[in-house]
DOFI-90512 format. One record per residue: residue in one letter; z negated, x negated, y negated of N, C-alpha, C, O in turn. Coordinates in steps of 0.05 Angstrom, whole numbers, plus 5000, padded with zeros to 4 digits. Each point is the difference from the previous one (the first is absolute). Layout:
N
aZXYZXYZXYZXY ...
END
This chain:
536
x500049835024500050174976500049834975498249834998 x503950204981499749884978497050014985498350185003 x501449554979497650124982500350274986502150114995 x495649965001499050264988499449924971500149764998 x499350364982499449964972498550334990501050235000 x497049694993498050184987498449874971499049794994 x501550504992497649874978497650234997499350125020 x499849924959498150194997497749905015499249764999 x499850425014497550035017500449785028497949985013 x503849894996501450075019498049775015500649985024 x497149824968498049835005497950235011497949895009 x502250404993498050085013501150175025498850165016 x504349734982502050115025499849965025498049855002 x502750205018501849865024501150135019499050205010 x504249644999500950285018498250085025498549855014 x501950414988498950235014497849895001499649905022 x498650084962496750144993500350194987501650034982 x496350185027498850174991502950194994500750114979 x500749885056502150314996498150245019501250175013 x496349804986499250255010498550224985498550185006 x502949674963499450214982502550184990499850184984 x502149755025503350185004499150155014499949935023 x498950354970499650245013503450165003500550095022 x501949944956501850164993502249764999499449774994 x504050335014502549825000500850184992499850215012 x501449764966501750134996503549864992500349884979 x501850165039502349965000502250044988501849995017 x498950074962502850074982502749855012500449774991 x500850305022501949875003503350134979500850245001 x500649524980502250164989501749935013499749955024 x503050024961502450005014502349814986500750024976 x500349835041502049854997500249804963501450044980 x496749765027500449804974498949795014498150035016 x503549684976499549785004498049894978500050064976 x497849735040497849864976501749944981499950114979 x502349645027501349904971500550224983499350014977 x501750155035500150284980498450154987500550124979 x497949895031498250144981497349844987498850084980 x500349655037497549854990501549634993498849804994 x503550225010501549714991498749924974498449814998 x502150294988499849934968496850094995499450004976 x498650065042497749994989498749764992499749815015 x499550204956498349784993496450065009498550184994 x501149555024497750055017498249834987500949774998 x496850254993498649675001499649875020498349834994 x502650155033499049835018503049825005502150115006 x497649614989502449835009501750055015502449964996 x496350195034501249995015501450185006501350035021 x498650144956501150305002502949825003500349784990 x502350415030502049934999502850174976502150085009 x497249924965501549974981503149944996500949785007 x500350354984503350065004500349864969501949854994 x496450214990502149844973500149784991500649944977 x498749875044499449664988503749955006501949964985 x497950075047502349975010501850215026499750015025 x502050124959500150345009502349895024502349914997 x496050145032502549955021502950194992500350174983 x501749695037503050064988500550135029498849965021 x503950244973501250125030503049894995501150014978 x500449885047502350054996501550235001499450195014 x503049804965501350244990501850075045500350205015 x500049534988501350035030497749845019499549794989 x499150235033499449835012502449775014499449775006 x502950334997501849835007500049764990500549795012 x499050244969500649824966497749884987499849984975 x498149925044497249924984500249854979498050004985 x504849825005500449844975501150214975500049904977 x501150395026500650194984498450094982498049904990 x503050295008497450164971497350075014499450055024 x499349924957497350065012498650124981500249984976 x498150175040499550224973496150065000498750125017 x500149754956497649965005498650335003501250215005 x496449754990497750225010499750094957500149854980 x499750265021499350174975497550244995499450175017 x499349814955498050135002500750294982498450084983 x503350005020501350214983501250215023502550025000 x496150115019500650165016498950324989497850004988 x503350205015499550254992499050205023500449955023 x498850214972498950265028502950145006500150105022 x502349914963501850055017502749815004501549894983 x498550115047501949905019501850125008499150125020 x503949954975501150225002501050055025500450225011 x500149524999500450075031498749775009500249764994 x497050445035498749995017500849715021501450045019 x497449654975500749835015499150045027497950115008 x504349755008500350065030498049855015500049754999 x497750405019498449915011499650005029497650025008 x504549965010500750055024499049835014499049854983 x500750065039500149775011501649834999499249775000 x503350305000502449815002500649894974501149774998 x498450404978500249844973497749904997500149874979 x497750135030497949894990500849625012499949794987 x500750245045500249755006502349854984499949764998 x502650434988501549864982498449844976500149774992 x498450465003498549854967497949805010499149834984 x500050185047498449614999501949855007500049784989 x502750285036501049815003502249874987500649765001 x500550454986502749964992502450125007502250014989 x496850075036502850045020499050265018498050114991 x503050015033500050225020497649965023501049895019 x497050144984498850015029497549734991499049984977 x500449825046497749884990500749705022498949915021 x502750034965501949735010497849795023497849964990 x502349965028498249855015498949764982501949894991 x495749975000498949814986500950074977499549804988 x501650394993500350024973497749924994498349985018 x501149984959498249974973500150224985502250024988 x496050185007500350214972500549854973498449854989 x504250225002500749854976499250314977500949924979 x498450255018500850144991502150104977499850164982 x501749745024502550004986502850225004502249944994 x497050345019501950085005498050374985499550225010 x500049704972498650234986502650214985500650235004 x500449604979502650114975502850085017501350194994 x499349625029502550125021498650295012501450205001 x496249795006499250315013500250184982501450205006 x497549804972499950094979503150194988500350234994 x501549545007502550074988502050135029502250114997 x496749845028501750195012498450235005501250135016 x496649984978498650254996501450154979500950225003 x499249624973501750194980502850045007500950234995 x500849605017502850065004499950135023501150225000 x497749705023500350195025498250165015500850165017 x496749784977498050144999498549935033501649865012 x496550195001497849845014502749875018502250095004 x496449625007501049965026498750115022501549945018 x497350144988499750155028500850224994499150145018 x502450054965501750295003502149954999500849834984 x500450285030503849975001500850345000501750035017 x498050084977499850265002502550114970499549954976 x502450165031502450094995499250154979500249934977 x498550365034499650234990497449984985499550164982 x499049655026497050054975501049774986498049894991 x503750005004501249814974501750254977499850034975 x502050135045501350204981498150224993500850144982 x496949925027498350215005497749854976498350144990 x501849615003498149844981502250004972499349904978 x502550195025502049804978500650354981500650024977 x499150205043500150284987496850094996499450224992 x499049595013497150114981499549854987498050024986 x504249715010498749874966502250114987499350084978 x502749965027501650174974498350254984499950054976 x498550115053498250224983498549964993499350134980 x499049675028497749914991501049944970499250174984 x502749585004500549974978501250184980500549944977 x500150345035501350254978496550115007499750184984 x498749805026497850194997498549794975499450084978 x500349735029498449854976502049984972498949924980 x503250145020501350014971499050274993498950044979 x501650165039498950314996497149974982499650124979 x499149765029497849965000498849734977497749974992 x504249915001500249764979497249825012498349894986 x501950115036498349785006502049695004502449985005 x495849824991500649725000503349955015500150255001 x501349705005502549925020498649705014498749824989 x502350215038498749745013501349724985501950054985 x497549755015500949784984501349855032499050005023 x502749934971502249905008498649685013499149834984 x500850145052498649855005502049715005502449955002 x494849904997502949694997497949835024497649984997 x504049905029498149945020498549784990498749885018 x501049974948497849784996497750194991497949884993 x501950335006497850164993497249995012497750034992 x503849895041497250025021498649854993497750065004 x502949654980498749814998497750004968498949834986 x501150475015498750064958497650125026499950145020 x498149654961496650155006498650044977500349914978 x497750275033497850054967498849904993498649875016 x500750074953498549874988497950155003500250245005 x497249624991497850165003499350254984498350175006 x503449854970498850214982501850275019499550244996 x502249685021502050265011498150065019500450235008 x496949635007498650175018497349914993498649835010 x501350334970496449984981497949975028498849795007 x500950515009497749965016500549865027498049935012 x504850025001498849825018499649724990498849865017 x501950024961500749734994495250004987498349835005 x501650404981496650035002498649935018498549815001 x501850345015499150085034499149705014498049935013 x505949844976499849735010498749834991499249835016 x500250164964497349894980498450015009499249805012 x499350414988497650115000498149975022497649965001 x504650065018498650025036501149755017498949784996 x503050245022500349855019504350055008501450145014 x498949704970503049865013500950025027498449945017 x503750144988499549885032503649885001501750175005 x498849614992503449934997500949955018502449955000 x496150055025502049925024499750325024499750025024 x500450144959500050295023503049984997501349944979 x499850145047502450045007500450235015498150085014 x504350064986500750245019499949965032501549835008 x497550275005500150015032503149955002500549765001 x501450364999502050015014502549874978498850094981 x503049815010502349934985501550295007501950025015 x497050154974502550255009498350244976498549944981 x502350305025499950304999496750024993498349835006 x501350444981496850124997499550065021497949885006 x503450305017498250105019498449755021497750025007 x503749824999499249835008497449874991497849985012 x503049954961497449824989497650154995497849894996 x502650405004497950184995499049995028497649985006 x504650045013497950015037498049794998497649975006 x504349884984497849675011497550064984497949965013 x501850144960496850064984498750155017497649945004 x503350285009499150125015499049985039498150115011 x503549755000500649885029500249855007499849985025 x500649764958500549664995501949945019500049815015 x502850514983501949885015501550294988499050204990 x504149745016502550254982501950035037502450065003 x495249865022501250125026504549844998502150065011 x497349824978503449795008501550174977502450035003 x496550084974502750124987499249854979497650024993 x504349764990500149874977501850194986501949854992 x498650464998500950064980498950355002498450025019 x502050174971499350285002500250095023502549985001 x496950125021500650145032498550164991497649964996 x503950314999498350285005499649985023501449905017 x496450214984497950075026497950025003498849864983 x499650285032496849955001499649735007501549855011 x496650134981498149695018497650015012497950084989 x502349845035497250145025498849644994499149925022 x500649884958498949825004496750004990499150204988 x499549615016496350095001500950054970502350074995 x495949914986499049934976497350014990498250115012 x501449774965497249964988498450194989497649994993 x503950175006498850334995498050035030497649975002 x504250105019499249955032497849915000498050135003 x502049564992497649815003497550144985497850065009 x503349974969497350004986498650335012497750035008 x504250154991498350275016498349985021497750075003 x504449765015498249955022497349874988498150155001 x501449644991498349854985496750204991497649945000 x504150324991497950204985500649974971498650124984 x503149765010499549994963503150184995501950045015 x497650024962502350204993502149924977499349864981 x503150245022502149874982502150214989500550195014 x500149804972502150194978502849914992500349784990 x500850315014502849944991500550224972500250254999 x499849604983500950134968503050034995501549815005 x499250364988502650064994501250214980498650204996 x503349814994501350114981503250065011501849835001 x498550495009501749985017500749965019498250055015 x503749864998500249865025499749735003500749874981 x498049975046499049795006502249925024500850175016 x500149564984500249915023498449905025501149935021 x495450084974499749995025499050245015498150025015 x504050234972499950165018502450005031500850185014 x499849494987501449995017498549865019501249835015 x495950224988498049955017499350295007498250104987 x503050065034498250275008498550055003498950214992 x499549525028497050085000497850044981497650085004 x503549874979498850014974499350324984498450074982 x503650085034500450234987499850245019499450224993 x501449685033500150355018498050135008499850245004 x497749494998497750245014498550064970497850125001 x503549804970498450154984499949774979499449775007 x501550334954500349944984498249864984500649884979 x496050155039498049924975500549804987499449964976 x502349835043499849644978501450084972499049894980 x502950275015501650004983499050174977498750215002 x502149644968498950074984501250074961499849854981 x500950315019501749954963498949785000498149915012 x504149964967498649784988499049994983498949794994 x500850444991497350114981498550045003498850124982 x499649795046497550045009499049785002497749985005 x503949804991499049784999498449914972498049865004 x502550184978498549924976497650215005497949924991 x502050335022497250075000498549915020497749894999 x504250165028498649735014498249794991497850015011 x502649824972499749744985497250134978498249844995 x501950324998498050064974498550175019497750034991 x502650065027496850095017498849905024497850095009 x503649725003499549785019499350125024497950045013 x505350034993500650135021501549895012501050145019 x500049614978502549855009499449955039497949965013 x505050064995498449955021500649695011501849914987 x497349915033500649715006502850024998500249994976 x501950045033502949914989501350214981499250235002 x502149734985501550154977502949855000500049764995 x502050375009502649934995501450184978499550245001 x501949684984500950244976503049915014500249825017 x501450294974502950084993500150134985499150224997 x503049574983501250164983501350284992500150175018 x500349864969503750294992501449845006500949804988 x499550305037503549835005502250154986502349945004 x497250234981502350164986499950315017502050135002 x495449985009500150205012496850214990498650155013 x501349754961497050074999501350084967502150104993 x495449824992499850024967503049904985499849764993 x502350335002501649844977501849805016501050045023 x499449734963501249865014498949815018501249845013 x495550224987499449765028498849824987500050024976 x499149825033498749724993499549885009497649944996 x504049905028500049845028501949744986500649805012 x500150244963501949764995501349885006500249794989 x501750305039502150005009502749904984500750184986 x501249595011501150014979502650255004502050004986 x497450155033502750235011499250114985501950014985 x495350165000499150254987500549854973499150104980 x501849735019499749874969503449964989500449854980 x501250245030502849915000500750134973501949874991 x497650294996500450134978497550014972500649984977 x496750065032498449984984498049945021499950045024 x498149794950497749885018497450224994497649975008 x502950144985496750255013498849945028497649955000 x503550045018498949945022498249725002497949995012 x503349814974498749715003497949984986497849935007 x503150154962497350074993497550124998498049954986 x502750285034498150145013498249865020497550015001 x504049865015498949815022497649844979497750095003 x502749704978498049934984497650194999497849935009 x502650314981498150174990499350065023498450164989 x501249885037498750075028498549785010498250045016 x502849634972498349875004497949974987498049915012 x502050164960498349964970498550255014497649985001 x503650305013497950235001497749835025497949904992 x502750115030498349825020498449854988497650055002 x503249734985498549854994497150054979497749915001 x503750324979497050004979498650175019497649955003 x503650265012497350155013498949865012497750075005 x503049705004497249865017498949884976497650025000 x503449864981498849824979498450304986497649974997 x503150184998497850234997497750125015498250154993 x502649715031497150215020498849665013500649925022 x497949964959499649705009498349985033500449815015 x497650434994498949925015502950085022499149815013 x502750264998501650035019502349804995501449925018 x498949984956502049775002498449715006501749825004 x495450084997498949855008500249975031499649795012 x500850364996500450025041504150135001501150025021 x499750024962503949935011500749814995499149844985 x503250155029501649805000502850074990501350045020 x499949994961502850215000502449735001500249794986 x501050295033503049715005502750174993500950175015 x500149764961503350064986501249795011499349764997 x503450385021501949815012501550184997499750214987 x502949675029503650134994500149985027499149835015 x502350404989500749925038502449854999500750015023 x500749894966503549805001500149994974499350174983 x501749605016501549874971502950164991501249934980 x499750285036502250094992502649894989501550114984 x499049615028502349974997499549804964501849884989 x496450125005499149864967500349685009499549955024 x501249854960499249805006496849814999498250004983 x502049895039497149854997501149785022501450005020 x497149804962501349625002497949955026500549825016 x497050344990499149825027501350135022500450245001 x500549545023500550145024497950095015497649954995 x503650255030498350135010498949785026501149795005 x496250325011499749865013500050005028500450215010 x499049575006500450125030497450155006498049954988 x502150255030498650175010500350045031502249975009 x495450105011499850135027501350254998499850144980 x501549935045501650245010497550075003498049875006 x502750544985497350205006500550015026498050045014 x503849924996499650155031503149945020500950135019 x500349594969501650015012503250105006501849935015 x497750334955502350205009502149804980499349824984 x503350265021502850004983501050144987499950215014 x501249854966501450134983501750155009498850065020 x503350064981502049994998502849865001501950025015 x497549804956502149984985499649585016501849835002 x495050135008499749745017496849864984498449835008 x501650344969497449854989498249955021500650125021 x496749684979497649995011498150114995498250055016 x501750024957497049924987498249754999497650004999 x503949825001498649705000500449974966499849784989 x500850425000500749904960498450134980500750234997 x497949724993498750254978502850034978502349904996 x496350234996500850184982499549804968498349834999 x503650234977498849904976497750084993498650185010 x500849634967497350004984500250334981502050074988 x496150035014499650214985497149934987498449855010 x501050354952498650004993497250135013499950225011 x498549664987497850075011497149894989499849764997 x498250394998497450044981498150115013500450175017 x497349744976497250105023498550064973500649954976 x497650155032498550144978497650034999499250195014 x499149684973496450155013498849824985501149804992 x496650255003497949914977498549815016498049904992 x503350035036497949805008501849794998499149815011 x502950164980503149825006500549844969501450104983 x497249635013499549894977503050124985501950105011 x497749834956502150094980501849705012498849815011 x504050214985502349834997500349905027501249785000 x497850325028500749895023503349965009501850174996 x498449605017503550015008499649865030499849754999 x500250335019500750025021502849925020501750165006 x498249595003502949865007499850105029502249975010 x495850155012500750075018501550215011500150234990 x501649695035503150195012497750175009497949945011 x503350334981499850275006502450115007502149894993 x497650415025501950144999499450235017498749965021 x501950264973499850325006498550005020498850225003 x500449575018499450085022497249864993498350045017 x500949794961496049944992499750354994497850035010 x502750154983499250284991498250095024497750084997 x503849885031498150125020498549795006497650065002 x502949765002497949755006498249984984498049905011 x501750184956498750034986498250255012497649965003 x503050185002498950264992497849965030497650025000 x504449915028498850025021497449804996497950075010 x502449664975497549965006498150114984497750045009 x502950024971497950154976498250285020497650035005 x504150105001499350305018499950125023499050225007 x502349565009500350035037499349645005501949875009 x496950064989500449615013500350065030501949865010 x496650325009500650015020502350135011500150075023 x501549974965503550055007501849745000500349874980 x500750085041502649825001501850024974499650154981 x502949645023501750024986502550185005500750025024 x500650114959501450215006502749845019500850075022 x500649684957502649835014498649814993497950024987 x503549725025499949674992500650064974498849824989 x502250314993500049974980497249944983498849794995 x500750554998497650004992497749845009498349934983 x501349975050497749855009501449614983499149795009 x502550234974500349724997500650044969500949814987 x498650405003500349984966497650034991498350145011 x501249704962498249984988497450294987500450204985 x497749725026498650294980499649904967499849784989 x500150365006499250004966497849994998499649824983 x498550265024496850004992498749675009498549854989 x502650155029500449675019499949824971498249894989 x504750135005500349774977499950044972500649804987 x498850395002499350074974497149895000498449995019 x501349944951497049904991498550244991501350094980 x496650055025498750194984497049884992498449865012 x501850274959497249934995497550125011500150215014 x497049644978498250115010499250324985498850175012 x501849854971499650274984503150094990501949864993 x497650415007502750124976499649854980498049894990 x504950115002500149934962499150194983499850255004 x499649634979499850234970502050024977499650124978 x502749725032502150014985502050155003501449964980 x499950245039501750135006500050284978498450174994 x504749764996500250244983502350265012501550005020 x498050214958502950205012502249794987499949874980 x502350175038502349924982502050234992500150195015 x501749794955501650154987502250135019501449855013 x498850424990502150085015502450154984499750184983 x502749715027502349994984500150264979499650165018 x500649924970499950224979502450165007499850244992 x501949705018502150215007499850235014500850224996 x497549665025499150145028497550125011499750085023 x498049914949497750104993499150305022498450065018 x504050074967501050285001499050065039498150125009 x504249705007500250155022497349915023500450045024 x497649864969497350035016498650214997497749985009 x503150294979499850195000501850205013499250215009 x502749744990502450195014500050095032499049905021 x502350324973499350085032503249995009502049964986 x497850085044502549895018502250304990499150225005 x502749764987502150175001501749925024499449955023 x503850084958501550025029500249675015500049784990 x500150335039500349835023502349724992499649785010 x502150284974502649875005500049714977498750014979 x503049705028499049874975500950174973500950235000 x498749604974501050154983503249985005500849845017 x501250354966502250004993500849804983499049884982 x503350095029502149744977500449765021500449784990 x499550235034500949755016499450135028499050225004 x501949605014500450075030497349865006498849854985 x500450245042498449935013500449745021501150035021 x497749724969499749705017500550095025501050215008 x497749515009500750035032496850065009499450175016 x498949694972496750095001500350364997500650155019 x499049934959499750254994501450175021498850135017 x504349844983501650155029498150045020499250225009 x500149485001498549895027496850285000499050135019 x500749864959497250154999501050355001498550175009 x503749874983500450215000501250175033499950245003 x500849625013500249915026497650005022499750135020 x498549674967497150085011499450184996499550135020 x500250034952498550214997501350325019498650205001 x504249785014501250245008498949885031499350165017 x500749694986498349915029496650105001499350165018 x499249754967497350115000499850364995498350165007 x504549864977499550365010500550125013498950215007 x503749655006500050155034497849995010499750215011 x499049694991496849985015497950184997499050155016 x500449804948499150194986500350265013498150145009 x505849944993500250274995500250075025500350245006 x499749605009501150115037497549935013499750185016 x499049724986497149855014497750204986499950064976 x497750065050497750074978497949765004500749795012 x497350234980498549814992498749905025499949765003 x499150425017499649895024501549805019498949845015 x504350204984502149885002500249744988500949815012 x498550194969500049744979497749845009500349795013 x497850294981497849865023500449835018499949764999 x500650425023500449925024502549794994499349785006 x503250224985501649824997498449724992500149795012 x498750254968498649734989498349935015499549764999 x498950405023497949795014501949985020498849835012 x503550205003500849825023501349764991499649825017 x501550114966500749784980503149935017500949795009 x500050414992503149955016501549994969499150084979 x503049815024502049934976500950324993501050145017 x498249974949501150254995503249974984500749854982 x500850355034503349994992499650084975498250164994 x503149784993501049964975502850194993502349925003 x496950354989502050204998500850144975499250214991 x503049624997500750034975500450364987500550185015 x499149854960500150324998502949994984500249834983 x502050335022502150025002500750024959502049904990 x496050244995500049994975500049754988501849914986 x495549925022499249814991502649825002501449914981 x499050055043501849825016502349934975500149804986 x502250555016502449994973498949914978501349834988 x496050264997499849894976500249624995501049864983 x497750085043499249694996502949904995500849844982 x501350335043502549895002501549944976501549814997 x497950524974500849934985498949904972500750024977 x497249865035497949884975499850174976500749944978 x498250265029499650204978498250255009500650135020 x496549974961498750185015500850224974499549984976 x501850215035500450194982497050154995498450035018 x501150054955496650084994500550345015502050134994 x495749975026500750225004501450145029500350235009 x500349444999501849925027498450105024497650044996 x503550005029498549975026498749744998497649965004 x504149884991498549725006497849914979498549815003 x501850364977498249944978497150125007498149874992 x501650355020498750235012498449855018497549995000 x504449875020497949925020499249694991498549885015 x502050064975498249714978497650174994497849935009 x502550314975498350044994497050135008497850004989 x503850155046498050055018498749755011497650025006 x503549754998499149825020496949834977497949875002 x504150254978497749814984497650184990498549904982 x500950305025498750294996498149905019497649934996 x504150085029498149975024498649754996497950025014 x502149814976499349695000497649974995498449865012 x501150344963497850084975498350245012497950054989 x502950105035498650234997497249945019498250185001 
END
């Protein structure tokens, strides 16, 4: 493990003492941004912070061409990205290697960021080849762009593939770049998998995505840490706003909804100290309040409401515990990204143990993590200005959690039994601080921590990503169940632990097909039952 660097208190520190005062975890996971992207350009006081503006790494315009243009890292990036960079597996291994697949003895050069980039905009993902959802994509941005002239909203700005390489300056993300100050750094968390959300979300959850390195609708009959910890006796919540992806864990849900929770119950949660040992939030993936606030750069392709919403969900989390001091003295709250989404970031990924042996598809191992994503810990026992050089990745969440709440549970894969816990190597002090303040939440977006869920569908003025589709897909699968299964049935499915089929609902299905939830729709309808049921 690289050196560590602490200041403040950090002489009355040391890692994992005194984590058996972490009574509460709570987990935020967002969506798709690379560290260089969003914490590059933070000015840190600690040396070792790794800093983008002394000397801003360069991408080639070609990896072919490493002596060609090269195009540095920039701190002038905006919340909207007009078209959604490609985060597949197969472009992801372009943007470390350069090239197709994962060459025998390569070296991660990362140098194939701006070629992925620019054949996303001209031809759009490499893993779709698909005829009819290219012409079926190419007649919902024409409407999409006569609905937003209708409508005189923004026109998308015209994307140029050196763009990937523009990250934010700190004033573009007030509260996480706070958050990084304040608490605990963490620069070397990386994504489980070099691929897709569903995946990297399994591994937070399973410390394995079962051999699929990109989206595979389907249920997943694999353990998880929810599992552990029930069994264990301690209780856990899944927070959400809308629909969730790990409702692609059934067991989670058939013999009965209690874990699941609005995510508006979480800030009261938090102010009456009711939390229970795990807390996972999910975002608005674009199926809840407005436009969402999962910060996705897909929901952001036209206007950034969504991203900067995401800010304000972290600023809300955060002051209610900085508001209710005796329950934020025993959490721990960890802000991570499940994938870098296709953004550039200059460290390569690293080698990793197979969960379990399986293959891909397409030939991956899982012997690769995933890029560096932003990531922040949070807690008044966690000296001010900590930075943290130890490799993390999706799969310390359960290893974290298991030893905190189950120690007498195994490891779920070789994964998780060989990734780092967090409480392990973080320094906490012997007392809370007395320095933790609320921080400022963006003023735009004040408004919607009050609002209640309207319609099911994202907002209007753009098509629906490959995430959002994907969820809209899940959600006609959990209602067949819902609507054909009674509850005794559901039960019983979940305690034999046989693999549950995965039976798409014929509404849901056409809408995903045509990236579009009409407000009012069948498919809009049953979004809105599944997510009824979730809460009830």
């Amino acid at each position: 493990m690289a050196e560590k660097s602490v200041t403040g208190d950090a002489a009355a520190a040391g890692p994992g003492l005194g984590r058996e005062r972490i009574e509460h975890v709570i987990v935020l996971m967002m969506e798709n941004r690379s560290f260089d992207h969003l914490l590059g350009y933070l000015r840190h006081d600690d040396p070792s912070y790794p800093y983008l503006g002394d000397a801003p790494p360069r991408c080639p315009v070609d990896p072919a061409r490493p002596d060609g243009d090269l195009v540095p890292t920039s701190d002038d990036a905006t919340p909207v990205l007009s078209v959604d960079p490609d985060h597949s597996n197969e472009s992801v291994l372009l943007q470390i290697y350069g090239q197709q697949g994962v060459p025998d003895g390569a070296t991660p050069r990362m140098n194939g960021f701006i070629r992925s980039y620019s054949q996303k905009i001209s031809h759009g993902s490499l893993r779709r080849k698909d005829p009819l959802l290219d012409a079926v994509n190419a007649v919902i941005r024409f409407l999409t762009d006569l609905w937003n002239r209708l409508r005189r909203r923004p026109k998308p700005v015209r994307p140029r593939p050196e763009d990937i390489m523009r990250c934010f300056a700190e004033t573009g993300v007030p509260v996480l770049a706070t958050l990084a100050r304040e608490y605990a750094v963490l620069v070397n968390w990386h994504a489980s998998v070099p691929g897709e959300t569903w995946p990297n979300r399994n591994f937070a959850h399973a410390a394995t995505s079962d051999g699929t390195a990109n989206i595979d609708l389907r249920f997943y009959d694999n353990e998880t840490i929810f599992e552990q910890l029930g069994e264990a006796g301690r209780r856990w919540h899944v927070y959400h706003d809308g629909l969730a992806q790990v409702l692609a864990f059934p067991r989670l849900w058939l013999g009965g909804t209690d874990g699941f929770h609005d995510s508006a119950e979480l800030v009261e949660h938090i102010r009456t100290d009711r939390l229970p040992e795990y807390s996972f939030v999910e975002p608005d993936h674009g199926y809840g309040r407005g436009d969402g606030d999962n910060q996705h750069p897909g929901n952001n392709t036209v206007i950034g409401d969504n991203f900067t919403a995401g800010e304000a969900l972290i600023g809300r989390i955060h002051n209610a515990l900085v508001e209710t001091p005796d329950v934020f003295a025993k959490t721990l709250l960890l802000i991570t990204y499940d994938q870098h989404g296709g953004l550039f970031d200059h460290v390569p990924p690293r080698p990793v143990p197979s969960p379990d042996g399986k293959v891909a598809p397409n030939g991956f191992d899982f012997r690769l993590s995933g890029l560096r994503v932003p990531t922040v810990a949070v807690s008044p026992l966690i000296p001010r200005g900590t930075v943290e050089h130890a490799f993390f990745e999706h799969a310390s969440i359960p290893r974290t959690l298991r030893g905190q709440f189950a120690p007498g549970f195994g490891p779920l894969t070789e994964r998780d039994a060989q990734a780092a816990d967090v409480l392990e190597v973080l320094p906490l002090l012997a007392a809370p601080r007395s320095d933790c303040h609320a921080v400022e939440i963006p003023g735009s977006v004040r408004a919607a921590a009050g609002t209640t869920r309207a319609a099911a569908g994202p907002a209007a003025g753009r098509a629906l990503n490959d995430f959002e589709a994907s969820l809209l897909e899940l959600a006609g699968a959990v209602w067949t169940w819902i609507r054909r299964e009674t509850v005794a049935r559901r039960e019983a499915v979940a305690a034999i632990g046989r693999p549950v089929p995965f039976v798409p609902d014929p509404t849901t299905s056409a809408a995903a097909r045509a990236r579009v939830v009409v407000p009012g729709s069948d498919a809009d309808r049953v979004v809105v039952e599944v997510v009824t049921h979730l809460d009830a």
